[in-house]
C-alpha positions, 0 to 999 in steps of 0.5 A: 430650827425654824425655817428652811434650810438648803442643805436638807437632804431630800432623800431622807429629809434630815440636815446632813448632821451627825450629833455625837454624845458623850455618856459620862457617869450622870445617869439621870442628867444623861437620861434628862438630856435625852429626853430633852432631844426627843422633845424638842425634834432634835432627833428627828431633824438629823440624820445620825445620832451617836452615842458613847458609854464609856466604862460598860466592862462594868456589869451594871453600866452595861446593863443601863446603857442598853437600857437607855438605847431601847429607850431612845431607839434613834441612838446608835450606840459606842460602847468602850469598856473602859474610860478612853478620856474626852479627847479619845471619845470625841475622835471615836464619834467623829471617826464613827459618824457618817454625815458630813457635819458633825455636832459633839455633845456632852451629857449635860448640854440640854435644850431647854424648851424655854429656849427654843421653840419646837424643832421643826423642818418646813420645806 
């Protein structure tokens, strides 16, 4: 984001926006997504960003995805025991997320730094 932008609340100078990730079973393409947000200031231009596990009653899925949240601190975290579906992981983040925009994302919709310059707020 490049610009100025109306919406962006004052207060805590983030756009109203809540993103929603849905955390599949790709390990490494989550972790690069991630990184990928991080980066680019995708984190630091929104107000809110969940995260879904889905399957964490499985010892070792649990255990990676704390690991990621203590990673990526700016996460806040859903974990469901077992695999609720898509349609189910995305009513959940939207019924969690406090702003009033929403953007749902999968694991693997990255932003390529070709693409987009760095994200950036300018008042």
């Amino acid at each position: 984001f490049n610009g100025t932008h109306s919406d962006i609340n004052d207060a805590t100078d983030c756009l109203p926006i809540s993103i929603g990730i849905l955390a599949y079973q790709g390990v490494k393409t989550l972790e690069n997504t991630l990184s990928s947000y991080q980066t680019s200031g995708l984190f630091d231009i929104v107000c809110e960003s969940l995260i879904l596990f889905q399957e964490v009653g499985k010892p070792d899925r649990k255990a990676w995805a704390r690991d990621v949240v203590s990673r990526f601190q700016c996460l806040h975290p859903i974990y469901e025991s077992t695999n609720t579906g898509q349609r189910s992981a995305f009513v959940r983040l939207a019924a969690e997320a406090s702003q009033p925009h929403i953007l749902i994302l999968e694991e693997d919709f990255m932003v390529s730094d070709m693409a987009l310059p760095q994200l950036e707020l300018k008042n």
